[in-house]
C-alpha positions in Angstrom: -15.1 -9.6 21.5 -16.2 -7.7 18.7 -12.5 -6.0 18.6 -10.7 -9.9 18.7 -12.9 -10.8 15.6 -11.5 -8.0 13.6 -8.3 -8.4 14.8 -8.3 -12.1 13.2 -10.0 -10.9 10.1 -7.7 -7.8 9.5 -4.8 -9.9 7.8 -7.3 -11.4 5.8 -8.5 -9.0 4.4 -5.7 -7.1 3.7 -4.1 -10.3 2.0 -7.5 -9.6 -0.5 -6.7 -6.4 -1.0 -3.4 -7.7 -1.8 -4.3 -10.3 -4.4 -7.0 -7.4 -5.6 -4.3 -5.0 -6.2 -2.4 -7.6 -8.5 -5.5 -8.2 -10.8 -6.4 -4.7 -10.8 -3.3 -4.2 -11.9 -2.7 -6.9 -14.1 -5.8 -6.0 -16.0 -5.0 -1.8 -16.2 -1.7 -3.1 -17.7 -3.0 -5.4 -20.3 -5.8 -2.8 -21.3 -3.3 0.2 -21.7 -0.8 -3.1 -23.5 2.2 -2.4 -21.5 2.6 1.1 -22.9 1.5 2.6 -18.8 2.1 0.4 -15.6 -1.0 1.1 -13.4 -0.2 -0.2 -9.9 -3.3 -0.3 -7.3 -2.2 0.4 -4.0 -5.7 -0.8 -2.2 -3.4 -3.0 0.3 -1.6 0.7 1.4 -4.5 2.2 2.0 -5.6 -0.8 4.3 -2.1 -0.7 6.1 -2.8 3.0 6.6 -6.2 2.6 8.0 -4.9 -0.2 10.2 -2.8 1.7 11.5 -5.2 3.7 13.5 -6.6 0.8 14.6 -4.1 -1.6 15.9 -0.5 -1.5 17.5 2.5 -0.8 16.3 3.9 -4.3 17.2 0.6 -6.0 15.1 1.3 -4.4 11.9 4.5 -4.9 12.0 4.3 -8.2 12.4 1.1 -8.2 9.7 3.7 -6.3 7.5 6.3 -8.7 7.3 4.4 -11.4 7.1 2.6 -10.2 3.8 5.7 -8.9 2.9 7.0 -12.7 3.2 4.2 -13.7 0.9 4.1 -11.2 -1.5 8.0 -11.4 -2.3 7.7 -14.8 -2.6 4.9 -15.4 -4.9 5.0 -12.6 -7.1 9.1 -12.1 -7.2 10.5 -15.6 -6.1 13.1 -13.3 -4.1 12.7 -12.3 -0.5 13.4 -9.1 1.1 12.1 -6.4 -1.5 8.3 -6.0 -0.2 9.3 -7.8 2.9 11.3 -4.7 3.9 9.4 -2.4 2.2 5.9 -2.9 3.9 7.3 -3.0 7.8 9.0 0.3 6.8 5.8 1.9 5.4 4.2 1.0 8.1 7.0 2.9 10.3 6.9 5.9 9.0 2.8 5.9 8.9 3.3 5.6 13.2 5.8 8.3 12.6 3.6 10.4 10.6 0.5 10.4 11.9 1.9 11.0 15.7 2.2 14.3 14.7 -0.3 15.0 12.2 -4.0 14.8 13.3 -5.6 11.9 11.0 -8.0 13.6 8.7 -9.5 12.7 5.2 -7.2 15.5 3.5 -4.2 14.3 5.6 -4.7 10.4 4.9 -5.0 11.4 0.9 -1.5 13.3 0.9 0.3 10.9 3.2 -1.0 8.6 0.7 0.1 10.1 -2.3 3.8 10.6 0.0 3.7 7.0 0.3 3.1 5.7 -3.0 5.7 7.7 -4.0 8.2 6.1 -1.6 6.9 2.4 -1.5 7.1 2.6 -5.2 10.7 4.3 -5.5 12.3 2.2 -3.2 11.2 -1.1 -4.8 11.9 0.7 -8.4 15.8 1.6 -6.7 15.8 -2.2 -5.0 15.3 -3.2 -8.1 17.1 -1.2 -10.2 20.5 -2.4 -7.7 20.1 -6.4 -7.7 19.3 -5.8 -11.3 16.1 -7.2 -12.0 14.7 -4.4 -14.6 16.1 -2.6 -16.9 14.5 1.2 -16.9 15.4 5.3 -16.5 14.0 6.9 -13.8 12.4 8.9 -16.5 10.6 6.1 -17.9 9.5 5.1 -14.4 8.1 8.1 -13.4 5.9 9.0 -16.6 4.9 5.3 -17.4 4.7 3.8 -13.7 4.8 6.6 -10.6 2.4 9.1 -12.5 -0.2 6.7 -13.8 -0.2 4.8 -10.2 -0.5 8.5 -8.7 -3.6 9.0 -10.3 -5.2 6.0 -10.3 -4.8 5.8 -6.4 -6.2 9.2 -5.6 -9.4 8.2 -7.9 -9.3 4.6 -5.8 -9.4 7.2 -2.6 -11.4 9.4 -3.8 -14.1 6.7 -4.4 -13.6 4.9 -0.9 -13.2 8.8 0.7 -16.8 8.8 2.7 -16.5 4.7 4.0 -13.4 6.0 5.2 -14.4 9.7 6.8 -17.2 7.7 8.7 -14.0 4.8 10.5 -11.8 7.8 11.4 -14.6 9.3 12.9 -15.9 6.4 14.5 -12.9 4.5 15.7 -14.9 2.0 17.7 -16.0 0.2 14.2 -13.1 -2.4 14.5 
């Protein structure tokens, strides 16, 4: 019971995260005015931890959906986070069937996939031409700053997240 309540929340709340990580953002990028791109990545840290949680085929399926709706309202064009998300969520499976899921491990397969999320939708981007940047600019303004700003998110959220790895039974 308890496990089919979650299960129905789960998308929900990672949809929050979602819409959290675009104000977080937004404001981090209006306080630094445009000079650093600060990009929260709350939403990845809640696919990851779902991910230890629920089946392959229910975050997928999570994953494109938000994917759907995040490509849609934030870029008007599907396919960039639509792909991107279900792939993330791939290669977290992938990852973590051969590494044993610890705090240390979760923060560098996080940092890992920041970096990809982020370089692929920056290439993506960079292809259908929707921005106009160096990958030079896009690392020290954007990648770097996002880096950091994640690992202090983690950091914070570290001991919540110690005590659901080691009680799995909490969702």
């Amino acid at each position: 019971m308890r496990e089919t309540i979650w299960k129905g929340i789960y998308p929900v709340l990672l949809g929050i995260m979602m819409l959290a990580d675009a104000q977080i953002s937004n404001v981090l990028r209006i306080a630094t005015k445009n000079e650093v791109f600060l990009n929260s990545h709350l939403f990845l840290i809640g696919l990851i931890l779902g991910c230890f949680y629920y089946s392959r085929r229910y975050m997928m399926s999570i994953a494109i959906v938000l994917g759907l709706i995040f490509d849609m309202y934030y870029y008007g064009i599907l396919g960039i986070n639509t792909v991107s998300f279900p792939l993330t969520v791939m290669l977290i499976y992938f990852v973590f069937t051969y590494i044993k899921p610890s705090i240390s491990m979760i923060f560098i397969s996080l940092v890992i996939f920041i970096t990809i999320m982020d370089s692929s939708i920056y290439i993506i981007q960079l292809i259908f031409n929707l921005i106009q940047s160096n990958t030079q600019a896009f690392i020290v303004r954007q990648l770097g700053p996002t880096m950091l700003l994640n690992m202090v998110f983690f950091i914070l959220l570290a001991y919540p997240i110690q005590k659901m790895i080691k009680n799995r039974e909490y969702l």
